[in-house]
C-alpha positions as CSV (number, residue, x, y, z in Angstrom):
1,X,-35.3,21.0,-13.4
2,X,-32.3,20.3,-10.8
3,X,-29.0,19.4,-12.6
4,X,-27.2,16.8,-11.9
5,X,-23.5,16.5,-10.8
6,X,-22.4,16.2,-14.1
7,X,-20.6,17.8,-17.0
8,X,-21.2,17.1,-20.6
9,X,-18.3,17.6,-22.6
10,X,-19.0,18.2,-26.8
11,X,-16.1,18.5,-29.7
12,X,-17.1,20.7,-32.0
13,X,-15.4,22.2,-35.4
14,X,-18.2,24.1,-37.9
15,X,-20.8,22.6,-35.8
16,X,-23.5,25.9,-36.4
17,X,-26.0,23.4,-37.5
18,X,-26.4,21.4,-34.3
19,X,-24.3,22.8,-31.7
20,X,-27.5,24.5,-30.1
21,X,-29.5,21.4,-29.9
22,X,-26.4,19.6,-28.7
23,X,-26.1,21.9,-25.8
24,X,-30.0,22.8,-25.0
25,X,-30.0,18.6,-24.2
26,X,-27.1,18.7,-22.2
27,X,-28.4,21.6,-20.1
28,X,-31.3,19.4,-19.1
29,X,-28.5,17.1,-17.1
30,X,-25.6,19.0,-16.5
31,X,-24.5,21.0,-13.6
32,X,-21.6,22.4,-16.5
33,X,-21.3,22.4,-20.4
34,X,-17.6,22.9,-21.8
35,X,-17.1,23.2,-25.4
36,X,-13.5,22.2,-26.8
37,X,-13.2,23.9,-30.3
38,X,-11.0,23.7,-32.7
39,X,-10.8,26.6,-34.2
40,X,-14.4,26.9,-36.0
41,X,-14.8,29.5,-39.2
42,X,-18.6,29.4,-39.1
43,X,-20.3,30.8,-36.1
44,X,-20.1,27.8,-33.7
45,X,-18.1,29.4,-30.8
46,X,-20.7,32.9,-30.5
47,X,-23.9,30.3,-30.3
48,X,-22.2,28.1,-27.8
49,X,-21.6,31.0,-26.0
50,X,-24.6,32.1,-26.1
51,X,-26.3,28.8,-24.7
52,X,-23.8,29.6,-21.8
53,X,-21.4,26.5,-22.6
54,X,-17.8,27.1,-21.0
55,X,-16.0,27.3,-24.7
56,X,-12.0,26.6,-25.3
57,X,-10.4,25.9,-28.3
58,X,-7.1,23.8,-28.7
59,X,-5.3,22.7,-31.9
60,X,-7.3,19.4,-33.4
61,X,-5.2,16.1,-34.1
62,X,-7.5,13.7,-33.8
63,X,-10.7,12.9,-31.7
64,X,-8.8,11.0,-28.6
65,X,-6.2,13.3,-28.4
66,X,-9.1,16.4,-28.5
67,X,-11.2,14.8,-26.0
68,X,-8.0,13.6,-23.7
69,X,-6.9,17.3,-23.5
70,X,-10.6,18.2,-22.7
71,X,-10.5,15.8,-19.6
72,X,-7.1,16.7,-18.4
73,X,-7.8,20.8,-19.1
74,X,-11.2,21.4,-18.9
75,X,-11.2,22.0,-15.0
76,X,-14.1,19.5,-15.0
77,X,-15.2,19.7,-11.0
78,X,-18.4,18.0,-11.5
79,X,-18.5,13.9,-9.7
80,X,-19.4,12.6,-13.2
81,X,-18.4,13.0,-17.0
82,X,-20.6,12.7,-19.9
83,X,-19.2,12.6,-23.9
84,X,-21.8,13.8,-26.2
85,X,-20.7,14.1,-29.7
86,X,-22.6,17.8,-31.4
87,X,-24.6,15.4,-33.6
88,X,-26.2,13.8,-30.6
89,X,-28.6,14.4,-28.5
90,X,-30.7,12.7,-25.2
91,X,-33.6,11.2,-25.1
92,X,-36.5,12.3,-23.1
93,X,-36.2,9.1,-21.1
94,X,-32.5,8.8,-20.9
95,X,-32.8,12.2,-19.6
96,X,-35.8,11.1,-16.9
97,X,-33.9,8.4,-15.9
98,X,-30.3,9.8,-15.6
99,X,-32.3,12.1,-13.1
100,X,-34.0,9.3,-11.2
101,X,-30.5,7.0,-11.0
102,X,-27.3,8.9,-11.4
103,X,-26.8,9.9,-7.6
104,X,-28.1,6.6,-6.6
105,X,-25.4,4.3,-8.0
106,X,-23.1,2.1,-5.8
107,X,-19.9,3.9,-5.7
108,X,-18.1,0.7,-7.3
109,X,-20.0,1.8,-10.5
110,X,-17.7,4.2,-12.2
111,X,-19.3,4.2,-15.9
112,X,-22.3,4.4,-17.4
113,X,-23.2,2.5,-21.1
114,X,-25.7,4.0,-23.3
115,X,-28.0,3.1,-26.6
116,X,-27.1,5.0,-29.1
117,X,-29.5,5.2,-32.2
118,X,-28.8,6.4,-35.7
119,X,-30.8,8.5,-37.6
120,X,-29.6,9.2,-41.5
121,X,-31.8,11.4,-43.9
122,X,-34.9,12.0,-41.1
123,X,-35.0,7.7,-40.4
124,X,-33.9,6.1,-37.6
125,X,-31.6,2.8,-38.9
126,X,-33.2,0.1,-36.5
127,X,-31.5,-2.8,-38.5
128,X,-28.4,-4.1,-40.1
129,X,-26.8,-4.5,-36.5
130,X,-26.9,-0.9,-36.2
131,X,-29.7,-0.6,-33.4
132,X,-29.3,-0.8,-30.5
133,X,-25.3,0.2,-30.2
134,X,-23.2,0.3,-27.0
135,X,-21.0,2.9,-25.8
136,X,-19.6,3.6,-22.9
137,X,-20.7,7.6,-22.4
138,X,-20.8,8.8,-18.9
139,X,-18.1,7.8,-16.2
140,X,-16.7,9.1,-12.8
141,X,-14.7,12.0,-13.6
142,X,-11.2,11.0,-13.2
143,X,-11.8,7.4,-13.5
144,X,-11.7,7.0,-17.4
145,X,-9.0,7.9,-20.5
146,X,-9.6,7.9,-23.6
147,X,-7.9,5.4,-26.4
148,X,-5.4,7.2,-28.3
149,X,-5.9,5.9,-31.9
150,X,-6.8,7.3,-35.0
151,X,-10.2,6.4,-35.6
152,X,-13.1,4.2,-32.9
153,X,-11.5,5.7,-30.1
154,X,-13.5,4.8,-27.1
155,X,-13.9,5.5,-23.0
156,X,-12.4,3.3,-21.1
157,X,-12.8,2.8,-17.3
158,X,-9.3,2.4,-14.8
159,X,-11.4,2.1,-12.1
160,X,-14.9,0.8,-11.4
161,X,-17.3,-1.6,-13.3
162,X,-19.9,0.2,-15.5
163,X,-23.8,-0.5,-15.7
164,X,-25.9,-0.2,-18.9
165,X,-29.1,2.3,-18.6
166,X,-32.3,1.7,-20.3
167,X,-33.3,4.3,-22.8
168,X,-31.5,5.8,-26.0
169,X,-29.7,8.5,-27.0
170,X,-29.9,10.2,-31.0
171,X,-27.3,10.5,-33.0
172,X,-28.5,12.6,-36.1
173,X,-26.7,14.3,-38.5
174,X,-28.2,16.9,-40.1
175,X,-25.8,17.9,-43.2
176,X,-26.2,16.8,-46.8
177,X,-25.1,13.6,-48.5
178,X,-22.1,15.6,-50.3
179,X,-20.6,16.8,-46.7
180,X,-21.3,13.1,-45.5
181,X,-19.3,11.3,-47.9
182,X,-16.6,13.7,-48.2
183,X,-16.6,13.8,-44.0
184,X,-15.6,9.6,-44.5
185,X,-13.6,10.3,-47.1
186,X,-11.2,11.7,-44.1
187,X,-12.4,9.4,-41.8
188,X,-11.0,6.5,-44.3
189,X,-7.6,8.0,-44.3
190,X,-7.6,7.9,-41.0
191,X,-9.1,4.6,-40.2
192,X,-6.1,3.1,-43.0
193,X,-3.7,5.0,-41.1
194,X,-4.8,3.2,-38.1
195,X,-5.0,-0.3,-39.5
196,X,-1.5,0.2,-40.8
197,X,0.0,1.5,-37.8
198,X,-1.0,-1.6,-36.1
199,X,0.0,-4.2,-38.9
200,X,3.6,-2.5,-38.7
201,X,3.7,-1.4,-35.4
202,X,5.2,2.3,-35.6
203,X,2.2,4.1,-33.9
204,X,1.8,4.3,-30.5
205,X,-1.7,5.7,-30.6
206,X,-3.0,2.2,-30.4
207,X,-2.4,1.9,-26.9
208,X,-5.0,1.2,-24.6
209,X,-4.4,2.8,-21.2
210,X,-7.4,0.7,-19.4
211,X,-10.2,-2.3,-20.5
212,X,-12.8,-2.0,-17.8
213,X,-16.2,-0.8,-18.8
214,X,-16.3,-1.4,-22.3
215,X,-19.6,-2.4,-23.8
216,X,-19.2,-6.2,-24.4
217,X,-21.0,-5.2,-27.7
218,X,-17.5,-2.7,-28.0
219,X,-15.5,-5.3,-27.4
220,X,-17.2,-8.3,-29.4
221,X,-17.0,-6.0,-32.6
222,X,-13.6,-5.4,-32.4
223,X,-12.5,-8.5,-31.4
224,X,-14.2,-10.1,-34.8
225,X,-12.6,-7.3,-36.9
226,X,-9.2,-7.8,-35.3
227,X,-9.5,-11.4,-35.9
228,X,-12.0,-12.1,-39.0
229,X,-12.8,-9.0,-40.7
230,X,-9.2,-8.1,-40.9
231,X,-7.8,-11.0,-42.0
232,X,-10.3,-11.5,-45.2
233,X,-8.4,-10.0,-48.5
234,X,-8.6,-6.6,-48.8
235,X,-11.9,-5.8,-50.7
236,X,-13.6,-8.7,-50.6
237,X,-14.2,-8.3,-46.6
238,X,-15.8,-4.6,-47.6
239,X,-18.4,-6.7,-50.2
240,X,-19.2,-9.9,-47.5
241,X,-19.7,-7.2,-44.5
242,X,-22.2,-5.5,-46.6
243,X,-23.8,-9.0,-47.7
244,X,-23.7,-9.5,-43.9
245,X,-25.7,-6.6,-42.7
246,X,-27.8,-6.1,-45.4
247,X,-29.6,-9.5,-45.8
248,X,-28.3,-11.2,-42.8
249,X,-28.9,-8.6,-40.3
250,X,-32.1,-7.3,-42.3
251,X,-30.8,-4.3,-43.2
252,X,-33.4,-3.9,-46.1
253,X,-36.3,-3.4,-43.9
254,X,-34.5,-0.1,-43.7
255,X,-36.2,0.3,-46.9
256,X,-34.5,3.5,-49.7
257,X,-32.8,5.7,-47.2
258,X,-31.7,2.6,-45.3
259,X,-30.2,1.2,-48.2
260,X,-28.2,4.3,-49.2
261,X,-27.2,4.3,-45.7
262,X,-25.8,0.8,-45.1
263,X,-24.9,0.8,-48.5
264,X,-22.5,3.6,-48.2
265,X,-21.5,2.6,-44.4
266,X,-21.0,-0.4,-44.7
267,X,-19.9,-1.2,-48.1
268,X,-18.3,2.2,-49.9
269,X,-16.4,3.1,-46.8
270,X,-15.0,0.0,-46.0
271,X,-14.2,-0.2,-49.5
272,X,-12.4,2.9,-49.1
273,X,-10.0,2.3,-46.7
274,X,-9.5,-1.1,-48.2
275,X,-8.1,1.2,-51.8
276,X,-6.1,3.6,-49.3
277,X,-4.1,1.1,-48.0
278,X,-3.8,-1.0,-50.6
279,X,-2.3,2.7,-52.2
280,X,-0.1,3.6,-49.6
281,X,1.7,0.6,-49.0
282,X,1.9,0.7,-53.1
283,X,3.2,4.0,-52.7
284,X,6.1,2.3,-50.1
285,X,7.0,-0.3,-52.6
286,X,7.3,2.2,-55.5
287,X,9.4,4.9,-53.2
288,X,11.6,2.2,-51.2
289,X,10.2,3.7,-48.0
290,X,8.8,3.0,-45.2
291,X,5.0,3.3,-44.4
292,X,5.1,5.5,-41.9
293,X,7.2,7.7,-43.8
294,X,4.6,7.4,-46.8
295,X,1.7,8.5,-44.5
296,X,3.6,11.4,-42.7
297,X,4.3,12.6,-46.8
298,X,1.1,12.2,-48.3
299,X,-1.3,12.7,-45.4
300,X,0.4,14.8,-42.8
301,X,-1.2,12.6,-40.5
302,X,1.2,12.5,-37.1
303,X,0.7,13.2,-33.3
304,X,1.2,16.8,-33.4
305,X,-0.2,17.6,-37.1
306,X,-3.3,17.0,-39.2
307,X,-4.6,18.5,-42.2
308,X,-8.2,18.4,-41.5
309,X,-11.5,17.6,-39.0
């Protein structure tokens, strides 16, 4: 199989469990694979190696910040740029048709928009709005940053328009339940962190550098959470979003594992970040400070620092 010109970047920390599938499905594409560690105590950096992936490690922040350094550091020489999370892997027919269209596309297109689909305990979640979802994954290297915020950072073109290709590719976790909720437990902190720095504007991690070539899914979504979902009192909007995707969007023909999924997804963890912020701005009332102080205190959350992946 001829690769293409194209290299798949992956962020891994502890990643032992999928990194070699991860990289086995980039190789099927990519000319290069580069690795961007930070600082893993299992095994993850000897099996990358061993698959041949170019492996650095830098200091993790966040996931824009990780992935911005891996554009700007990685010597990427490659004509195209592909993120793939070390969850995730391609499709045989995403992979047959990245082959048969990649090197053919008007040089106006600078990004690429795939399917992603989610699998959660073995099942793939076709329903509750969460099949098919857009995301902006491959791009002309050098024609794309990354959004600097705290949590659902995503590509976005400076140059270029962006086409959407056909077929899917997997996102599928394969760690327990107890590693899943305790992995959005941090990802709730952070996602409060970023709603806050917005609502009081001390954060400049919410800038967005370019628009071009967002999925108009992307950009639909957030526009409705900027302007509904955020707006609805805290905890109520956590219990009418789950309403929402569970009998609106069907959701239950997800059947058990479907509903633990959208269950916890879409109702516990927006519940979640709903009772952080509603405790850290406590917290700022009860100290006299400000917010940002409180989350720099309690979380260590800033630019340079952060207590965990």
């Amino acid at each position: 199989m001829q690769s293409l010109d194209l290299t798949v970047v992956i962020l891994t920390y502890n990643e032992s469990l999928h990194i070699q599938r991860a990289i086995r499905s980039a190789w099927q594409v990519a000319k290069e694979v580069i690795i961007v560690d930070s600082f893993s105590t299992d095994n993850t950096i000897e099996l990358a190696t061993s698959q041949n992936a170019k492996v650095f490690q830098h200091p993790f922040v966040n996931q824009a910040q990780q992935f911005q350094w891996a554009m700007d550091n990685g010597g990427i020489t490659t004509g195209w740029t592909m993120r793939l999370d070390a969850d995730e892997y391609l499709t045989d027919e995403l992979i047959h048709e990245m082959e048969g269209r990649l090197s053919t596309l008007h040089q106006e297109t600078s990004g690429i928009v795939l399917k992603r689909q989610v699998h959660f305990m073995g099942q793939w979640i076709r329903h509750g709005g969460y099949y098919p979802i857009h995301l902006l994954r491959i791009w002309r290297t050098g024609h794309a940053v990354i959004e600097q915020r705290w949590m659902d950072e995503h590509i976005l073109l400076t140059r270029g328009t962006s086409i959407t290709f056909k077929h899917d590719f997997v996102d599928d976790n394969l760690n327990s339940l107890t590693w899943w909720t305790a992995k959005h437990n941090d990802y709730a902190t952070r996602e409060a962190v970023d709603i806050l720095s917005r609502k009081y504007s001390f954060q400049d991690s919410d800038l967005s550098t370019g628009t071009k070539g967002n999925a108009k899914q992307t950009t639909t979504k957030r526009w409705y959470k900027n302007n509904l979902y955020l707006r609805l009192p805290l905890f109520l909007r956590a219990f009418l979003y789950f309403q929402f995707r569970y009998w609106i969007k069907l959701g239950f023909l997800d059947g058990q594992r479907g509903l633990v999924w959208h269950f916890l997804q879409g109702f516990w963890y927006r519940f979640l970040v709903d009772a952080k912020i509603l405790q850290i701005e406590w917290w700022a009332k009860k100290e006299n400070k400000p917010v940002r102080n409180i989350i720099e205190e309690k979380y260590k959350l800033t630019r340079q620092n952060s207590k965990q992946h």
